[in-house]
MARGUMI-410502 format. One record per residue (C-alpha): residue in three letters; y, x, z. Coordinates in steps of 0.2 Angstrom, whole numbers. Layout:
<nodes>
NODE   residuo       y       x       z
NODE       ALA       Y       X       Z
...
</nodes>
This chain:
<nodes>
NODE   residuo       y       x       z
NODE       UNK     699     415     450
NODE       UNK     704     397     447
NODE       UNK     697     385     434
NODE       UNK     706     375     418
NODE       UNK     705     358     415
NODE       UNK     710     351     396
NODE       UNK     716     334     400
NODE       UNK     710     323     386
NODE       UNK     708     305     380
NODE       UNK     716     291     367
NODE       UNK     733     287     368
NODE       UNK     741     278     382
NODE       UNK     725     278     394
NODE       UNK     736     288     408
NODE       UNK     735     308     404
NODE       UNK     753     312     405
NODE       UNK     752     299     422
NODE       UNK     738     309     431
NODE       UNK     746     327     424
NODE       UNK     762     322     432
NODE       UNK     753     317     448
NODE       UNK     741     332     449
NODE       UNK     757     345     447
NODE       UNK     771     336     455
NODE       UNK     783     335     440
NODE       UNK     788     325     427
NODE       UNK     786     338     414
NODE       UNK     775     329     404
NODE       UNK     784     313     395
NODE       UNK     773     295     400
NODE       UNK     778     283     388
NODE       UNK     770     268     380
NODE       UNK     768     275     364
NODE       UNK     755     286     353
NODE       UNK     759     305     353
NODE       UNK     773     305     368
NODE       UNK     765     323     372
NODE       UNK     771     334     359
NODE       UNK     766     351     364
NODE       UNK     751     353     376
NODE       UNK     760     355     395
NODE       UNK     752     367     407
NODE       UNK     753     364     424
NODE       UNK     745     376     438
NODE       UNK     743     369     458
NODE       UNK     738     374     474
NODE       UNK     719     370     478
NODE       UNK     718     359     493
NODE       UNK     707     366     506
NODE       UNK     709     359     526
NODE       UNK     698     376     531
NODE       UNK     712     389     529
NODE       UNK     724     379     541
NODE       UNK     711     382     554
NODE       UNK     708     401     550
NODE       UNK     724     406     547
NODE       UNK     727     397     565
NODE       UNK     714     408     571
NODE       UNK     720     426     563
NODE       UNK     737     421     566
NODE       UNK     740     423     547
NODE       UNK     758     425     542
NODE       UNK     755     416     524
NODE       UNK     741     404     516
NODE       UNK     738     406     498
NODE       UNK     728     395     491
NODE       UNK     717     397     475
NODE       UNK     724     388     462
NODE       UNK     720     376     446
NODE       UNK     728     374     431
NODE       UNK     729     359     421
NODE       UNK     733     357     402
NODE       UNK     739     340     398
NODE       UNK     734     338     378
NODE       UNK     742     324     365
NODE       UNK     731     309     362
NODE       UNK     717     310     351
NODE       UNK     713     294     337
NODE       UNK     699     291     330
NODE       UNK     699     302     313
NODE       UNK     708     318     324
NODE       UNK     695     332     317
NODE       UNK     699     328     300
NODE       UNK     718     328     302
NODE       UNK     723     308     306
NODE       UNK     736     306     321
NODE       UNK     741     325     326
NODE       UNK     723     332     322
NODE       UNK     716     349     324
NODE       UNK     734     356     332
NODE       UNK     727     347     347
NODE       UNK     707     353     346
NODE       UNK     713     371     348
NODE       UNK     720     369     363
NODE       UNK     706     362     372
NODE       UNK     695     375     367
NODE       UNK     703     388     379
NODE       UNK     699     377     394
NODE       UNK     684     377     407
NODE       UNK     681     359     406
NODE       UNK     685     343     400
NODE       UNK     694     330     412
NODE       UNK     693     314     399
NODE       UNK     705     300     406
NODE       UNK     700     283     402
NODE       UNK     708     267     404
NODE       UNK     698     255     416
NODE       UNK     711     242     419
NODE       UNK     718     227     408
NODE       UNK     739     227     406
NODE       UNK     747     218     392
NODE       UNK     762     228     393
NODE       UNK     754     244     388
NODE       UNK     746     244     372
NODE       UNK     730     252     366
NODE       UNK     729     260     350
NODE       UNK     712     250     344
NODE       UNK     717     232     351
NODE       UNK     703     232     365
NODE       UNK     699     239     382
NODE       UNK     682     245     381
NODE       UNK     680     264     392
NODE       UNK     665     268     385
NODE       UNK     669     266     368
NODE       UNK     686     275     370
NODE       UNK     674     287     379
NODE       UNK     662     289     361
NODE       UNK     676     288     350
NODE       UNK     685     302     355
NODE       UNK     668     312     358
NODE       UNK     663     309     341
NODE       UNK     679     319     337
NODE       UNK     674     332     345
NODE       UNK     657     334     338
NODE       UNK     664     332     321
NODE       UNK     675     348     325
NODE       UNK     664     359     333
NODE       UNK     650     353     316
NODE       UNK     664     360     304
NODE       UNK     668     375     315
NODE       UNK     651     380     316
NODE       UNK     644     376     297
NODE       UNK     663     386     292
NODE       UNK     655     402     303
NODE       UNK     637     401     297
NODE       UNK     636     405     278
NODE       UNK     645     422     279
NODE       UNK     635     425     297
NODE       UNK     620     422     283
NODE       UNK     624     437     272
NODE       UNK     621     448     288
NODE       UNK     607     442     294
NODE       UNK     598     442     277
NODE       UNK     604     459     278
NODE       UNK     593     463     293
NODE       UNK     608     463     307
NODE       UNK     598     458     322
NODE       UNK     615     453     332
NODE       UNK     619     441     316
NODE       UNK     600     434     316
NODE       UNK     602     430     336
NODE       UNK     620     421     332
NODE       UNK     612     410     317
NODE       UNK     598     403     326
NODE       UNK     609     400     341
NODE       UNK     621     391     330
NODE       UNK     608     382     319
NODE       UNK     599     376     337
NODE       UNK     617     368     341
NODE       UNK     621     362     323
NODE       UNK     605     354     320
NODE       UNK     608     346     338
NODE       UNK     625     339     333
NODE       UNK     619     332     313
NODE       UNK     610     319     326
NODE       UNK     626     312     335
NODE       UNK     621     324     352
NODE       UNK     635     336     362
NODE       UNK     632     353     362
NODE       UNK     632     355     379
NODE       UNK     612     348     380
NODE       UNK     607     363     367
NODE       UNK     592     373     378
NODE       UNK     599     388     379
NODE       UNK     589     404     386
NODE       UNK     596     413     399
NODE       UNK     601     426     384
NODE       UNK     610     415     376
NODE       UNK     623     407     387
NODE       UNK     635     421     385
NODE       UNK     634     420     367
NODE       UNK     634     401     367
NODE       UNK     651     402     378
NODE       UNK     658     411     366
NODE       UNK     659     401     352
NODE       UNK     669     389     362
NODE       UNK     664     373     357
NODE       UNK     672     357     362
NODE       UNK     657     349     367
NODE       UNK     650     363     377
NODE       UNK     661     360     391
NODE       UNK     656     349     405
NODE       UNK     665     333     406
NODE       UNK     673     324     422
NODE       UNK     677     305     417
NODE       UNK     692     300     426
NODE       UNK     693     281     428
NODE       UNK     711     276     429
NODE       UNK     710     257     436
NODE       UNK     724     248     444
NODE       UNK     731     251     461
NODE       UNK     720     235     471
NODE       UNK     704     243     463
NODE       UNK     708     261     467
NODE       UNK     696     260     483
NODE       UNK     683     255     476
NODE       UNK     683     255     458
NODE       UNK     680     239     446
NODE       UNK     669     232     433
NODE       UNK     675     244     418
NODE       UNK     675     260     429
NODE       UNK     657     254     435
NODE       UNK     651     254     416
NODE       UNK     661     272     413
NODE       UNK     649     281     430
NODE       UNK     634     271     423
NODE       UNK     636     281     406
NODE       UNK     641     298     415
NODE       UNK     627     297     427
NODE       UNK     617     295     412
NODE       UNK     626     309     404
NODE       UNK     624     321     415
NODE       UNK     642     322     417
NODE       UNK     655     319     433
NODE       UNK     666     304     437
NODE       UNK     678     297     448
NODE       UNK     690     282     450
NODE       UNK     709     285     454
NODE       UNK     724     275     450
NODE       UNK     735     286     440
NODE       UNK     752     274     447
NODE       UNK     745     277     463
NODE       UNK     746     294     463
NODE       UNK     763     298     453
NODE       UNK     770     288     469
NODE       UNK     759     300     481
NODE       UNK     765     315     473
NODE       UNK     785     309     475
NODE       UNK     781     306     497
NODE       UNK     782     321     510
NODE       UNK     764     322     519
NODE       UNK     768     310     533
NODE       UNK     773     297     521
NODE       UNK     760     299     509
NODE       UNK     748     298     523
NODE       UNK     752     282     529
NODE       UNK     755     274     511
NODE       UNK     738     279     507
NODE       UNK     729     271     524
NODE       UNK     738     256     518
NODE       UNK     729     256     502
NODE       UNK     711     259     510
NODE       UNK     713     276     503
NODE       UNK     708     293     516
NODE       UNK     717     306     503
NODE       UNK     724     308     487
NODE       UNK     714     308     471
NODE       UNK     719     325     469
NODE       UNK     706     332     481
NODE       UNK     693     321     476
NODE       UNK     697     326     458
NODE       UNK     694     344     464
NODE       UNK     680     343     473
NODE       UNK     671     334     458
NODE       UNK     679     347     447
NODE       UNK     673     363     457
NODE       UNK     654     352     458
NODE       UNK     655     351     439
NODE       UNK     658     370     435
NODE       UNK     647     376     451
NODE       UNK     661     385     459
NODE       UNK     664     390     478
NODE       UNK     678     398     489
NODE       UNK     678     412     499
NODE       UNK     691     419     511
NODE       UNK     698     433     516
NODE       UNK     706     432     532
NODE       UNK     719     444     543
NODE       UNK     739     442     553
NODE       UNK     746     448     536
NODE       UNK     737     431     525
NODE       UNK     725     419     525
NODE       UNK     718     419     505
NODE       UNK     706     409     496
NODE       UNK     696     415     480
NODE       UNK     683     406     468
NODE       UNK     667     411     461
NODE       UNK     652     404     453
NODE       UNK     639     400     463
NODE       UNK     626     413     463
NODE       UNK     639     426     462
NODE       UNK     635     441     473
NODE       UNK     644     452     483
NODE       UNK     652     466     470
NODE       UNK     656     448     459
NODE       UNK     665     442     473
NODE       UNK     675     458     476
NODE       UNK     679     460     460
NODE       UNK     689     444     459
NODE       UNK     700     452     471
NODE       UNK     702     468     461
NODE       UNK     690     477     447
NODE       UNK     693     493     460
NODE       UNK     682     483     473
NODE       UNK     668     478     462
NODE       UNK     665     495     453
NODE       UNK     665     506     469
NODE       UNK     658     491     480
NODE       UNK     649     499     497
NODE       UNK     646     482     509
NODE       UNK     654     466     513
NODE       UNK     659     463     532
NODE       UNK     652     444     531
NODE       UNK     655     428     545
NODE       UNK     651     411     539
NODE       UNK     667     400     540
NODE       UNK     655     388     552
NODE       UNK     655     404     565
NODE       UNK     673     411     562
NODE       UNK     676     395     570
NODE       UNK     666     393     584
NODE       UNK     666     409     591
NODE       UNK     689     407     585
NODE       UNK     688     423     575
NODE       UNK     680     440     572
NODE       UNK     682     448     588
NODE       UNK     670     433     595
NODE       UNK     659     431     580
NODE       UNK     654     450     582
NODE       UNK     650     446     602
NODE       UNK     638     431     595
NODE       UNK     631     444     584
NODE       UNK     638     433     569
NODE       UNK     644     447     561
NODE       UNK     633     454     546
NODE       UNK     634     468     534
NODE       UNK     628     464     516
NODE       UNK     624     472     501
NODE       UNK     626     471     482
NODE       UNK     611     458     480
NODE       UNK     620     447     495
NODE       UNK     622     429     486
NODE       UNK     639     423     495
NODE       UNK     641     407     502
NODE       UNK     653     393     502
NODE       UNK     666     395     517
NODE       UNK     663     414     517
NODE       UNK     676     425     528
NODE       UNK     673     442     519
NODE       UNK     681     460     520
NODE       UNK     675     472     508
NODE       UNK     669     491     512
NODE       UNK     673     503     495
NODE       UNK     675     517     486
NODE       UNK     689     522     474
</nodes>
């Protein structure tokens, strides 16, 4: 299980940059003009994680397999989007489908790149294109409740639980709020993630600045994690130029051009750690000479959870999970030695796994 990002923002902020960058293409046009992405481009990479080198050194794994993200790369909104203006609701769709929101916006000055309101101003960019989305979930929502009304006048109970959770979310979004602050009860997330709301997804601001601020941000991109923090919501600073030329360098290279630039990694990683933060995801392993293999769940996910992401089979008939911390695998280099320290536990079906675990699942068929 990997997550999808829905890369969004105004025209010419950078999407189509970082998309190239995070997937090491060129699929995606970048060109200084509104509306260069035509279709929405999909783009699925390898999850950087330093920990498998070192179990698959230990297991003496023939293969790593990473987990993986997928990114989805969506035309520029405009102000007006939800009511058709620039390319309109084509677009919204598509954004629906995805995990969360990775909203690029431009933190740097350039008079050779235009900006489709005449002003650099992140956090305005940031409400504009908001404001669109609330707009299209508020018409999504006031279209779905008049007939779900019928059903619950009729007595439905389902119907009467889905219209007070829509009115809750509608009411909140008639006073200029995302729906992703609705209080939900534990009852009702399911139901809320269902309706797939554009303003129910977490949000990652992604503060493109220009390559001497990539280190340490600027002025704009300060303003852009002032109003996430206060938000609730995740950001980062990369420089999208920046990367486009990392993704072109073999590692040696890319190593080396980075130090020069005051930078430890790529903004890759740090975009995946924030992302995996955001969603409250973590990675397991599973570990043997035949492969080294990472898997994600939720966090709180327990043991059957875990096994099922692997394969439905090992969930239903779930038995045990053969469990070593990655911490321990390590310093006792492997099973053999982790079963000696008496690191080697056997767990249940309420067991909550842990970030870094190396697991091997006990079941029936």
């Amino acid at each position: 299980m990997g997550f999808k990002c829905g890369i969004v923002g105004l025209p010419n902020v950078g999407k189509s940059t970082l998309f190239n960058a995070l997937t090491q293409t060129a699929a995606a046009q970048a060109a200084n003009y509104p509306f260069c992405t035509i279709e929405p481009n999909v783009g699925d990479v390898a999850v950087p994680d330093e920990r498998m080198e070192v179990l698959a050194k230990i297991a003496g794994s023939a293969e790593i397999i990473p987990t993986r993200i997928t990114f989805v790369d969506i035309a520029g909104l405009v102000r007006g989007a939800s009511k058709g203006e620039g390319l309109g609701n084509q677009f919204l769709a598509n954004i629906r489908e995805v995990d969360a929101i990775v909203h690029v916006l431009r933190c740097f000055e350039d008079g050779d790149v235009t900006h489709v309101e005449n002003r650099i101003d992140p956090v305005a960019d940031a409400e504009t294109v908001e404001t669109e989305l609330m707009l299209a979930d508020l018409d999504s929502l006031e279209r779905r409740i008049k007939p779900l009304e019928k059903k619950a006048n009729s007595g439905e109970k389902e119907a009467k639980e889905q219209l007070a959770l829509m009115m809750k979310t509608v009411t909140l979004l008639r006073e200029g709020k995302p729906a992703r602050l609705v209080e939900l009860t534990p009852e009702e997330k399911e139901p809320f993630r269902q309706l797939q709301l554009l303003t129910g997804k977490p949000v990652l601001y992604v503060c493109n600045v220009e390559e001497g601020s990539a280190a340490s941000g600027n002025s704009l991109s300060a303003k852009v994690q002032e109003m996430a923090k206060a938000q609730g919501n995740g950001s980062i600073v990369i420089s999208n130029r920046i990367e486009e030329e990392v993704a072109q360098l073999d590692a040696a290279e890319r190593m080396d051009f980075l130090a020069a630039l005051g930078l430890e990694e790529p903004g890759l990683n740090r975009l995946i750690r924030a992302g995996y933060d955001l969603l409250g995801l973590i990675t397991f392993f599973t570990v043997g000479p035949k492969e080294c293999h990472a898997w994600t769940v939720t966090k709180g996910s327990r043991g059957p959870q875990a096994a099922g992401v692997i394969h439905t089979d090992f969930e239903k008939g779930y038995i045990r999970a053969e469990t070593i911390a990655y911490a321990d695998y390590v310093a006792n280099k492997g099973e053999a030695g982790a079963r000696e320290a008496g690191k080697f536990r056997l767990e249940g079906k309420d067991y909550v796994v842990q970030d870094g675990d190396v697991m091997h699942f006990r079941f029936n068929t």
